[in-house]
Each structure stands twice: as structure tokens, then as C-alpha cells.
C-alpha positions as CSV (number, residue, x, y, z in Angstrom):
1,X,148.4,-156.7,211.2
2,X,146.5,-154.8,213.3
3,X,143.2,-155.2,211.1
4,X,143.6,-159.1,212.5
5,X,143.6,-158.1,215.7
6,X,140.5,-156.2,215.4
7,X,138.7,-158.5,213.8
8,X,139.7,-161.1,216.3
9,X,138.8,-159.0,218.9
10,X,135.1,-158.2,217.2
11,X,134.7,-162.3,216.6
12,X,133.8,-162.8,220.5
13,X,131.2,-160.3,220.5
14,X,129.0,-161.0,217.0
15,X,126.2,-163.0,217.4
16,X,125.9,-166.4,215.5
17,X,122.2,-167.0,215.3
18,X,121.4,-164.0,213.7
19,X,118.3,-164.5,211.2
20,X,119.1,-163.1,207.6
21,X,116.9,-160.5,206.2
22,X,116.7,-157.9,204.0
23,X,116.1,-154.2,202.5
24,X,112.4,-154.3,202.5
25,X,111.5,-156.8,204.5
26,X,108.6,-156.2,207.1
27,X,110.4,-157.6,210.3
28,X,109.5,-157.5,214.3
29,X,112.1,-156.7,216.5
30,X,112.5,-158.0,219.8
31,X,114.0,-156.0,221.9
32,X,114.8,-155.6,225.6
33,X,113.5,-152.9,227.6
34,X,114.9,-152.4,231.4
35,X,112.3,-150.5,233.3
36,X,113.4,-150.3,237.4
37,X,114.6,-153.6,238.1
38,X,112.0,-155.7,235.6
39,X,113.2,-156.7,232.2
40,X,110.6,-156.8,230.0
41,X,110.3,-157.6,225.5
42,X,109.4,-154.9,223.4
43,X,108.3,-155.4,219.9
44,X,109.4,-152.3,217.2
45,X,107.4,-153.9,213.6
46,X,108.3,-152.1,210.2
47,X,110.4,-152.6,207.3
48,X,113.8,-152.5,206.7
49,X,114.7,-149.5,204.7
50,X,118.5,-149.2,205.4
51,X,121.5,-151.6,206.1
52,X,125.3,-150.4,207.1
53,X,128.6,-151.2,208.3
54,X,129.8,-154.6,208.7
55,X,131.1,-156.4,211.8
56,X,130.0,-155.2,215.2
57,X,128.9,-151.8,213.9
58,X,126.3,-153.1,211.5
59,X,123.2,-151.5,212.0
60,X,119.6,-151.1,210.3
61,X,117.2,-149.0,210.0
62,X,113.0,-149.9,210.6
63,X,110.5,-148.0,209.6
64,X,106.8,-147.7,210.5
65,X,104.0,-145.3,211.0
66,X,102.4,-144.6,214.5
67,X,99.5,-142.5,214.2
68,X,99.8,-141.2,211.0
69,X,103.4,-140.3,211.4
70,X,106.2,-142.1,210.6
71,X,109.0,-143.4,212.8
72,X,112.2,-144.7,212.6
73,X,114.5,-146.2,214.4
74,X,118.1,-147.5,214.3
75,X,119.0,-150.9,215.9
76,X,122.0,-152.6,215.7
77,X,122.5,-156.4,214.5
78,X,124.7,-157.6,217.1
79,X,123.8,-155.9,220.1
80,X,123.1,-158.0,223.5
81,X,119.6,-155.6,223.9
82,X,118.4,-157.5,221.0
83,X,116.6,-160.7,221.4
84,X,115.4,-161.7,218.2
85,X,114.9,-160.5,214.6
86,X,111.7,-162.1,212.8
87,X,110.7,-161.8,209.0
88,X,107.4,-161.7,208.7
89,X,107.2,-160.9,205.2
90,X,109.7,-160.3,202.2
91,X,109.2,-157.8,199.8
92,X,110.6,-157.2,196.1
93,X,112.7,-154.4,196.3
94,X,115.3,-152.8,193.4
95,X,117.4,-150.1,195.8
96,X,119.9,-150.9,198.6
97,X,118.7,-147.7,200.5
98,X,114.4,-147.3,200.5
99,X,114.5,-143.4,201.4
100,X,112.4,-142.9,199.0
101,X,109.1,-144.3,201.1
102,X,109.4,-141.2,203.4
103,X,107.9,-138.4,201.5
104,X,105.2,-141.5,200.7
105,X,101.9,-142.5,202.7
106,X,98.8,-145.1,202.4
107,X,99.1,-147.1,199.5
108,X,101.9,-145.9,197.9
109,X,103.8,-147.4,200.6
110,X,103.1,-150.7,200.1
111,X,105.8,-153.0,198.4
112,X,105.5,-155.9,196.1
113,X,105.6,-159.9,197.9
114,X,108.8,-161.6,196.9
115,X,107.5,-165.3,196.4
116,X,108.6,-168.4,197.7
């Protein structure tokens, strides 16, 4: 019973035009940035090396290198700071989690186009 509640209560605040991607994916993320009393868009481009949770608390984790280091950083799906999520390119990938690119740089990072 009180699993129905919660998920009542977590319906009002998903989003519903959420664009699907996926692990691998090289995606832009829009996101808000207050700075004083300006709003301005910030755009975070990578590729999707982690999903998790489910509901509100689904999150995902983008990864690109700055630099010659690499950063991450962990957004999640449904929050209001968020204004869009845009594929830019889909990738081939075999692994629900792509750790494994970490300890890899240049070309060895690159990941095969999934076509059509």
C-alpha cells in the first residue's frame, strides 16, 4: 500500500518529455546555471557511461575530457535544473556500466556508431 502512495506521489514530479538515450551515447546536456539573479544555459557534452535508479532518483553519469583530464559528472533525469537532453550520436556498446573507458585515453576511447 504504501509503495502506491509513493509512486503516486513521485508521478507529479517526473518529467514526460524526456528524450530516450542510452549507455554510450555522446549527448549534450542542457542545463541551468543561476549566477546572481541571471539565469543562464550551460551545455555539459560527453557520453553516457552509467544509468541508475528508476523513478525520481534516476540519475546518469557523462563523461568527457577537459584538457587532457577527464571529467565526470552526475545529473539527474528528472530534475527541474535540466532543460534538455540531446543525442548527438549513438554508439554500439555491449556493458550496462562503461567504467572501463577511465583508465583509457585518445583513440582507445572512441566507440563504434550504432546505425540507423
Amino acid at each position: 500500500m504504501s509503495q502506491q502512495i509513493l509512486a503516486e506521489v513521485e508521478k507529479s514530479s517526473l518529467k514526460a518529455d524526456v528524450q530516450p538515450f542510452d549507455i554510450g551515447d555522446t549527448v549534450d546536456v542542457h542545463t541551468k546555471i543561476l549566477e546572481g539573479n541571471k539565469e543562464r544555459i550551460q551545455i555539459f557534452s560527453g557520453v553516457v557511461i552509467a544509468r541508475s535508479g528508476s523513478g525520481t532518483r534516476e540519475m546518469f553519469v557523462v563523461r568527457r575530457i577537459v584538457a587532457g583530464e577527464g571529467v565526470e559528472r552526475k545529473f539527474p533525469v528528472h530534475s527541474p535544473r535540466i532543460d534538455k537532453i540531446e543525442v548527438k550520436r549513438k554508439s554500439v556498446v555491449r556493458r550496462a556500466k562503461l567504467y572501463f573507458l577511465r583508465e583509457r585515453s585518445g583513440k582507445a576511447v572512441r566507440l563504434k556508431e550504432r546505425r540507423g
